[in-house]
VMD Tcl script that draws the C-alpha trace (Angstrom):
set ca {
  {116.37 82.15 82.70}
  {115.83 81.86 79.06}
  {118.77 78.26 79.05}
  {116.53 77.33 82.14}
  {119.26 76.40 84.15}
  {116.54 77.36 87.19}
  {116.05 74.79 89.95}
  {112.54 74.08 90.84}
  {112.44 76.11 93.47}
  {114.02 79.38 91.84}
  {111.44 78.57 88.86}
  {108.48 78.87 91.32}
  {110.46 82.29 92.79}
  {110.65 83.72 89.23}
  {107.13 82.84 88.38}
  {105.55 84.17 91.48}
  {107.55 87.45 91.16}
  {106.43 87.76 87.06}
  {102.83 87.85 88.67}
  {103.51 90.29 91.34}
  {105.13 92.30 89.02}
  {102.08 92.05 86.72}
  {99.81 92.79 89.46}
  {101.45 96.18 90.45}
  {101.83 97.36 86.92}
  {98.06 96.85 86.56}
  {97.42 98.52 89.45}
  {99.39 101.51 87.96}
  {97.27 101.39 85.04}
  {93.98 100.99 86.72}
  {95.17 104.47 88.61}
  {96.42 106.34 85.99}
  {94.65 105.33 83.20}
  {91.13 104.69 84.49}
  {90.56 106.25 87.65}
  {92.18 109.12 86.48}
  {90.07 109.50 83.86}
  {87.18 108.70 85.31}
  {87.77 112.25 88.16}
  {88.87 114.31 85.15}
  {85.24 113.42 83.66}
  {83.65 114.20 86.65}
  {85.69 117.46 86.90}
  {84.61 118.32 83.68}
  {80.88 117.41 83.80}
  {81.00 119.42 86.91}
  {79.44 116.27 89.37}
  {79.86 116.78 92.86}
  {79.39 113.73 95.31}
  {77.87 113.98 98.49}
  {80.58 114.30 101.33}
  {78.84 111.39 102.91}
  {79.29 109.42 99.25}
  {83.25 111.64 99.15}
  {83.96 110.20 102.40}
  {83.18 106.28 102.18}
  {85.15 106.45 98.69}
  {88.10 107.97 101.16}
  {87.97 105.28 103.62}
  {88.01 102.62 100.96}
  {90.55 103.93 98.99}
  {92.85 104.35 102.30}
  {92.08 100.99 103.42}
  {93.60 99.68 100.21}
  {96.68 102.20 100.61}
  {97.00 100.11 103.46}
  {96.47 96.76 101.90}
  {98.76 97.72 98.78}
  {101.80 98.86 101.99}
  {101.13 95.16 103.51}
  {101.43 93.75 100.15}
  {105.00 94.87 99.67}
  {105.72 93.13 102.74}
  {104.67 90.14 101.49}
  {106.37 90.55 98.64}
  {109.94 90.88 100.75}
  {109.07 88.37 102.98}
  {107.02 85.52 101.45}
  {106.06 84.30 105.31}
  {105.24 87.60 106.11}
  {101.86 86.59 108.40}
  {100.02 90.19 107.00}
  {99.58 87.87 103.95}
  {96.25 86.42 106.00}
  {95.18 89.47 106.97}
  {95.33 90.98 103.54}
  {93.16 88.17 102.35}
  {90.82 88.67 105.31}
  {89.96 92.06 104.25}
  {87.88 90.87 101.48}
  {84.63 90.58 103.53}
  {85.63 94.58 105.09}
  {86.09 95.68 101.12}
  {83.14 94.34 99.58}
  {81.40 95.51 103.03}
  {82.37 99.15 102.43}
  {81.58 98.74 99.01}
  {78.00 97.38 99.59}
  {77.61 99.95 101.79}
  {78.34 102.60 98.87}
  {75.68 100.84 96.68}
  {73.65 100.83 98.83}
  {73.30 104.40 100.20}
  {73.97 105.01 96.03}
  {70.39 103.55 96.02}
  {68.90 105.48 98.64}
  {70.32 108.34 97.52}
  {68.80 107.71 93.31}
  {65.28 107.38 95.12}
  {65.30 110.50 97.13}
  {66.93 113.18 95.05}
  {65.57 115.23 92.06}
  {66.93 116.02 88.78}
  {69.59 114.04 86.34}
  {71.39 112.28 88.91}
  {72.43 109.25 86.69}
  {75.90 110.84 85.21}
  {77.22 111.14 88.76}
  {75.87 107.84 89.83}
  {77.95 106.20 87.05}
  {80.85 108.12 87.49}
  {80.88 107.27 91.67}
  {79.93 103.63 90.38}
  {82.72 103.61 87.95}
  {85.49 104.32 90.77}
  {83.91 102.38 93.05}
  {84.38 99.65 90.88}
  {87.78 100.21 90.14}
  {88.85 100.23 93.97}
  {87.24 96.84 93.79}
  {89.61 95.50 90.51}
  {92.49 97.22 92.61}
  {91.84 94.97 95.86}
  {91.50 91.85 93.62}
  {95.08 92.42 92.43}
  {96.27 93.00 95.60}
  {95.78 89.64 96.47}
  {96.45 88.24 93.58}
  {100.06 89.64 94.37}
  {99.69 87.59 98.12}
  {98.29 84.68 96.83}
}
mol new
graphics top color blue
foreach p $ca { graphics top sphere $p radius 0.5 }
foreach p [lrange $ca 0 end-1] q [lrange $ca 1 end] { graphics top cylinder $p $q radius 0.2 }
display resetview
């Protein structure tokens, strides 16, 4: 690789795989390092989400389980056609995560007390679901 003694076409291969590569290990380190974080914080400061809130953060996080399965397929099969519907599920993510906003805002208005730490901290993995989505199609792309 180093000689380049790649054809064109095996140069495009190795580049595209470099980026796939790079997107997975970020999404390792947007898991481990951030989100993790982020629940041990909550953990500690003893904030408790709504299940309604608990619940929409499950169904986003499993639709990008699912998103992050179909992106290996791409990534063994180049044609694979789930490439189009991995890049169709933008408008569903930032759907659900509009959604989260905005019952987050509906929520801030009705309740009482110091509700700001937890609204950050749901805010703050919300957010990182997003940056997880955006590398999964970067590794489609």
């Amino acid at each position: 690789i180093q000689k380049g003694n790649l054809s064109s076409l095996e140069s495009q291969e190795f580049h595209r795989t470099m980026i796939q590569i790079d997107a997975l290990e970020r999404i390792g380190d947007v898991i481990s390092n951030d989100m993790v974080k982020i629940s041990r914080k909550k953990i500690q400061k003893n904030l408790e989400s709504s299940k309604k809130l608990t619940g929409m953060l499950l169904e986003l996080q499993t639709l990008l389980v699912d998103l992050l399965q179909n992106a290996y397929l791409v990534i063994r099969n180049p044609e694979s056609e789930v490439r189009d519907s991995i890049l169709a599920a933008e408008s569903e993510v930032e759907r659900r995560i509009e959604d989260f906003f905005n019952h987050q805002e509906r929520r801030f208005e009705e309740t009482e007390g110091d509700r700001v730490p937890l609204f950050r901290v749901e805010m703050d993995l919300v957010e990182k679901q997003r940056r997880i989505y955006g590398l999964i199609k970067r590794i489609v792309e």
